[in-house]
C-alpha positions in Angstrom: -48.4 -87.4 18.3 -52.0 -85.8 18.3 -53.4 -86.0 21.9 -57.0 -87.9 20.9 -60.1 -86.8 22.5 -60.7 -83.6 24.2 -58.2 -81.8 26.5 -59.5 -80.5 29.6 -57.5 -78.6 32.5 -57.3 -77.5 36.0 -57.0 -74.3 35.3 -59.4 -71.4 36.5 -59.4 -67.8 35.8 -62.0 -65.8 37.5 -62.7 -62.1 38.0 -60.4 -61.8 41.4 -58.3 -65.0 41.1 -56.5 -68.3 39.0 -55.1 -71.0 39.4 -52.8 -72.6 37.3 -51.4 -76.0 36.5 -47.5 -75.7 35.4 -48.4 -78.1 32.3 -50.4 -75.4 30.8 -47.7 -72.0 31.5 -45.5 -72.5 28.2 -42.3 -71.2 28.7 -40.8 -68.1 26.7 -37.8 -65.6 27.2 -37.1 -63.1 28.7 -34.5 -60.2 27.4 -31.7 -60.0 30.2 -31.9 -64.0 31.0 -29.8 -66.1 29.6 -30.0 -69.7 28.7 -33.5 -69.3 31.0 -36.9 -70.7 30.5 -39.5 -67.8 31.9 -42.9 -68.5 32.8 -44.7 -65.6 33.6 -47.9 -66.3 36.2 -49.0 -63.4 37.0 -49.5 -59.6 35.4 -51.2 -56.7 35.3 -53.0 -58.2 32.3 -54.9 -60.5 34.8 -55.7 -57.8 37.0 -53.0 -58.1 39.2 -50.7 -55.0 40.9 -47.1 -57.1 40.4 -45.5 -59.4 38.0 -44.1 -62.8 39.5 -42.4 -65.5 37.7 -40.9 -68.8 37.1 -37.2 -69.0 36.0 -35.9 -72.3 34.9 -32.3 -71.1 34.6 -29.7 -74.2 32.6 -25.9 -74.5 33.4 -24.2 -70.9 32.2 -27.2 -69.2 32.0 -28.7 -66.1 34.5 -28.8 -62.1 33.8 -27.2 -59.4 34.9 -29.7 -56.1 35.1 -30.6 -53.3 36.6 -34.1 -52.3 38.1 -35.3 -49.2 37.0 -35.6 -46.6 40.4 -39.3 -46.9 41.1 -38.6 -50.7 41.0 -37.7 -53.6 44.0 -37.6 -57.4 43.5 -37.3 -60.4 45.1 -35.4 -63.9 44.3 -36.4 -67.0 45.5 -34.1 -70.4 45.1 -36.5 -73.3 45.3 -33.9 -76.0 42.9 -30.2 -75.8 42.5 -27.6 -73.5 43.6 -27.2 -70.4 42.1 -24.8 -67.2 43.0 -26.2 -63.8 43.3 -24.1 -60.2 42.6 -26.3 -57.9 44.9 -24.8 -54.3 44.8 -21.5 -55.1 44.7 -21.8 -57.8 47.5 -21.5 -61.8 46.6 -23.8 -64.7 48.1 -24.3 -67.9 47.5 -27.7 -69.6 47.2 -28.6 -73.0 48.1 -32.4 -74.2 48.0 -34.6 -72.2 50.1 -32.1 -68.7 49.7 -34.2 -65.5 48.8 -33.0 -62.3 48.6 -34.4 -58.6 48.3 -33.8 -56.4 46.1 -33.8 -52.6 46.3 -35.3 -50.1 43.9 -32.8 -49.3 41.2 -30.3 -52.7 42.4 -27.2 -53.6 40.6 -27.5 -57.3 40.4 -26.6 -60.7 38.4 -27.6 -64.1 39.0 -25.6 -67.3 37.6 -25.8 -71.1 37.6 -22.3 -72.5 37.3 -23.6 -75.8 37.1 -26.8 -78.3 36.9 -29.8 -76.1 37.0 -31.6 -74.2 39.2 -35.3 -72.8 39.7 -36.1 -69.2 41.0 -39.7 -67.6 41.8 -39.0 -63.7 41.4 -41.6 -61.4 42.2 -41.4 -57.5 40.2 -43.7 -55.0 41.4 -43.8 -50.7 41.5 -42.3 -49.4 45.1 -44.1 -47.8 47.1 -42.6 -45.1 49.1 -43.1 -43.5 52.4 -41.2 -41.7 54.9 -37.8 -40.9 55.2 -36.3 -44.8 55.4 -35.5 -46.7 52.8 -35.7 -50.7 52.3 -32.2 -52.2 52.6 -31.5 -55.0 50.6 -32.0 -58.5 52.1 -30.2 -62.0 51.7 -31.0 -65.3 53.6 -32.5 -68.8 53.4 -35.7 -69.9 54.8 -34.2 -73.0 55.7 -32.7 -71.0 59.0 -36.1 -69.2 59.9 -37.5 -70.9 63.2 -41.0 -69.4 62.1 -44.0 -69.1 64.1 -47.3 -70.3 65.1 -50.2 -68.3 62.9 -53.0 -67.5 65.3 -51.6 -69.3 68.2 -51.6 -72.6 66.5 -48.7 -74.5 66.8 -49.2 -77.1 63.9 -49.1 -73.9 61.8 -46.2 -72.7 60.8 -45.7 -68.7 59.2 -41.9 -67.9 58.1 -41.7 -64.3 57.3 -38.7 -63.5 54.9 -38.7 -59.8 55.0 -39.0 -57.6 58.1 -42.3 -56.7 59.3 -40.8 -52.5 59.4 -42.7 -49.6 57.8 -40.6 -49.3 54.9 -41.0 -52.8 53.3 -44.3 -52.3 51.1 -44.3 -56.1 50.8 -44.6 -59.8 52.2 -42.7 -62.9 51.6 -43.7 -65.6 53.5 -43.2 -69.7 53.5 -46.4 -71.1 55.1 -46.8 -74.9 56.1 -49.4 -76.9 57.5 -49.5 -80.8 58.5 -51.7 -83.0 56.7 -55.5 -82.5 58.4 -54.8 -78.9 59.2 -56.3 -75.5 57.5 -56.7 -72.2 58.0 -58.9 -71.3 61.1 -60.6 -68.5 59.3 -61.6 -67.8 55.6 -59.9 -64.6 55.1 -61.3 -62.0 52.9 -58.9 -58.9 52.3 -57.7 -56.1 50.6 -54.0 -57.5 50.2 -53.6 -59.3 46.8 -51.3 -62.6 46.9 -49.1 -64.6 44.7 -48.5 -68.0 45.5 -46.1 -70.9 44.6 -47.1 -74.5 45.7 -43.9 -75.5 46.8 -44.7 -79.0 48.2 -48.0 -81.3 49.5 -51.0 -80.9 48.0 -54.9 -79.8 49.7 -57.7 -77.9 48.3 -58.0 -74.0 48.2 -60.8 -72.0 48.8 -61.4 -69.5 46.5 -64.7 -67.1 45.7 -67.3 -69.4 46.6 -65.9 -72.5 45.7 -62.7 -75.7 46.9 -60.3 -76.7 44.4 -57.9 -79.4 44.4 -54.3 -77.6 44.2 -50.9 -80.0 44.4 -47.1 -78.9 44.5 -46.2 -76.6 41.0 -49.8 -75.2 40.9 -49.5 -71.0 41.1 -52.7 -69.1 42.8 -53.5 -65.6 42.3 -55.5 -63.8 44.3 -56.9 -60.5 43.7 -58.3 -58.0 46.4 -61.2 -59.2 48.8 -61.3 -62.8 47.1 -62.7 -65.1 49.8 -59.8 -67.5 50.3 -59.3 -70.5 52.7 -56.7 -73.9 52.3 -56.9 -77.3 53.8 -54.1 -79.5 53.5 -54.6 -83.3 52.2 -52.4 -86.3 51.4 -49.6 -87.8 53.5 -46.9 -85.1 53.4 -47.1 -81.4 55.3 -48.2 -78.7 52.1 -45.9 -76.0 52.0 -46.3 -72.5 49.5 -44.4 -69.2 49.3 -46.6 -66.4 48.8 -47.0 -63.0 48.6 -49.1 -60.3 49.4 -48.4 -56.1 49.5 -48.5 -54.5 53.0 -48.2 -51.6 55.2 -49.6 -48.6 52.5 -53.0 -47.4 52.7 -55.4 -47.3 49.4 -55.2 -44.9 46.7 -58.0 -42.5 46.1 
């Protein structure tokens, strides 16, 4: 039936940063994944230096791939249960399991049954020095986390170790209802994030907007950027953000 009236929407895309409601991502597919809805949030056709997605993956669906050498991923299980095929090693994944993936991995993902939702983030390596970054499998779930700057209400997981030769950042960051940020932070690092639960208002440029739980924020390079968490349940978002490289000339 026609919607009458006009149709408005949340949604913001600026110069350095977007917001998106999930109402207005249609889904499409994507060649190695099977019996999967894709949403693609961010791109380098916004401006951004990775790729990081939504993957509604049915009963019997998944992929099985290979990332090109100059490529790493990461996996994260935020619905369902899924298995994961990691260079010839097997895991299971209940809510909350991530996993890294090296450049040039040999890896398959399946949903036996019900359904399951991944976040996956696809970006260029970055290398430097003589180590390499070992694949990584775990679940947030069994990360104490830690106080960011010394306040104890808030609560920083980090996913991947904070070691040279990671060139990224996965973190799960909650706050109670009433809390924010101490600072706003304005920075070279770009982000990715995935409202995972709660709901608050962002800071972003030079304006607050009201973000909830399935709402995806990009933020580009020096993007003034600040949160406050509203409502009645802690908020809670994975994000992430490059690290530990300095700037190209």
């Amino acid at each position: 039936m026609p919607q009458p009236g006009a149709v408005g929407s949340r949604a913001v895309v600026a110069r350095n940063f977007a917001i998106l409601p999930p109402e207005g991502i249609p889904e499409g597919v994507l060649p190695e994944w099977e019996k999967t809805a894709a949403r693609i949030l961010t791109a380098p056709a916004m401006g951004a230096r990775f790729a990081m997605y939504q993957l509604d993956v049915a009963a019997g669906g998944g992929t099985q791939q290979t990332l090109a050498p100059r490529l790493e991923a990461f996996l994260y299980l935020a619905d369902g249960n899924a298995k994961l095929e990691l260079n010839g090693k097997s895991h299971a994944l209940a809510p909350g399991g991530f996993a890294y993936l090296s450049p040039g991995a040999r890896f398959s993902v399946s949903v036996p049954k019900g359904s399951a939702r991944l976040f996956a983030v696809r970006k260029a390596y970055e290398p430097w020095g003589s180590k390499a970054p070992a694949d990584r499998v775990g679940n947030e779930r069994e990360i104490k986390g830690e106080p960011f700057m010394d306040i104890a209400e808030l609560n920083l997981k980090k996913l991947l170790p904070d070691t040279l030769e990671y060139d990224l950042a996965m973190n799960v960051f909650t706050f109670p209802p009433g809390f924010s940020l101490p600072i706003t932070e304005t920075h070279v690092m770009e982000h990715g994030l995935c409202f995972l639960q709660g709901q608050g208002r962002y800071y972003l440029g030079d304006a607050w907007y009201e973000v909830k739980a399935g709402d995806f924020i990009w933020m580009g390079p020096y993007c003034p950027q600040g949160f406050f968490a509203g409502g009645k349940t802690p908020a809670r978002y994975l994000y992430y953000k490059n690290v530990h490289r300095d700037v190209e000339l």
